[in-house]
Steps between C-alpha positions, in 0.01 A plus 500: 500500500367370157602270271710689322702600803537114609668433146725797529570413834526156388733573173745720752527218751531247282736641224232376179232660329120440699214609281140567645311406171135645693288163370162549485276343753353180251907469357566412862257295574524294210901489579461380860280230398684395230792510740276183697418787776137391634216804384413598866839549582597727148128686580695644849771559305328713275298649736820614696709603179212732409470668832876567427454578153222779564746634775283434800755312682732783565612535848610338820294487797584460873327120472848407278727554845252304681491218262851465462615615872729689350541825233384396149869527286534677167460349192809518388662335872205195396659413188874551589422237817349244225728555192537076503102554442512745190751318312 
């Protein structure tokens, strides 16, 4: 799943256009600190985003079962339980 396929997903679920704009790495920082979002915490961020960004973060693994003690759901079934989240 990329970020694309979350605001697809997203724009399905929720009935309204979701756009993956693809910032660049100093856009987003700059935004998140702007946003009053301390530097250590947007450097994870960006750290993470680019690990899903370069499409290294593909994948589940048997340690997702284990940490949740229970199947990992779709996508999709996450943002359908949460809609009072998304809008």
């Amino acid at each position: 799943v990329d970020y694309y396929d979350v605001a697809s997903l997203l724009t399905e679920e929720l009935g309204k256009t979701i756009e993956y704009r693809r910032p660049g790495a100093l856009r987003f920082i700059f935004r998140k600190v702007i946003e009053g979002n301390p530097l250590p915490f947007v450097l994870v961020m960006t750290g993470l985003y680019s690990v899903i960004r370069l499409g290294k973060g593909g994948g589940l693994t048997p340690d997702a079962r284990q940490l949740l003690a229970r199947a990992p759901i779709p996508l999709r079934q996450f943002i359908r339980d949460h809609l009072e989240c998304w809008r």
